[in-house]
N, C-alpha and C positions, 0 to 999 in steps of 0.2 A: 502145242500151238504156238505158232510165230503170228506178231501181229508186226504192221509196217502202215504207213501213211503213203496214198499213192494221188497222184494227180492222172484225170482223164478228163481233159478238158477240151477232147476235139473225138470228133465224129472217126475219122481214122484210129484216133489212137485207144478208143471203144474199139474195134473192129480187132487191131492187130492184139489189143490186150487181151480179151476175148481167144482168140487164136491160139495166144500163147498155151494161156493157163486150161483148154481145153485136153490138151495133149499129157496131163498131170490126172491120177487119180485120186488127188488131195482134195478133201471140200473147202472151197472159197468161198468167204463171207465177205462183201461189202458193208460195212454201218456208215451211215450218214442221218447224225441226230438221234431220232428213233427207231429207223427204218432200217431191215435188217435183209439184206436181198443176197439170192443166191449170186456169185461172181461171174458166173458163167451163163447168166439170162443178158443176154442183148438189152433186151426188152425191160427187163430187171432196170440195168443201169440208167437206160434211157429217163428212168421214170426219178431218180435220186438228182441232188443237184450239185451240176458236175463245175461250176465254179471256182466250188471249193476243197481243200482235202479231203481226201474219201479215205477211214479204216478198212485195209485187210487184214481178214485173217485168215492164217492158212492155218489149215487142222495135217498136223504131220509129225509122226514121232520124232523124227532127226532131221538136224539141216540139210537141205539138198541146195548144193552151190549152185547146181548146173542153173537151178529153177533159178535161184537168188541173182543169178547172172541175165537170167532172160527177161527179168523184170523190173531192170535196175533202169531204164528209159522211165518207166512210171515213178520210181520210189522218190519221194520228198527226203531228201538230205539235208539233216540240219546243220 
């Protein structure tokens, strides 16, 4: 499992985040606080508060750059 800290703080960027990690058959976990939402609910996201950094985790035996590339718009870099 990879976890990374990801910002979604605009309605768009739900949409195309969403989009992305759709096309992956890895299961993705949003946590925010206590709250533990599939990554892949719209609906889901909507309901977390997106102000602030949101945890993923991605459940995946080995790194896949390609993914790690495509979601490098979201990823908090510190």
């Amino acid at each position: 499992m990879k976890t990374v800290e990801i910002s979604l703080n605009s309605i768009d960027k739900v949409k195309s985040f969403v989009n992305i990690i759709t096309k992956y058959d890895y299961d993705f976990d949003l946590i925010s606080g206590r709250y533990v939402i599939d990554a892949k609910s719209i609906m889901g996201i909507f309901s977390l508060d997106l102000s602030k950094p949101i945890q993923l985790n991605i459940h995946m035996e080995t790194e896949d750059a390609a993914m790690m590339e495509a979601l490098k718009p979201y990823l908090i870099t510190e």
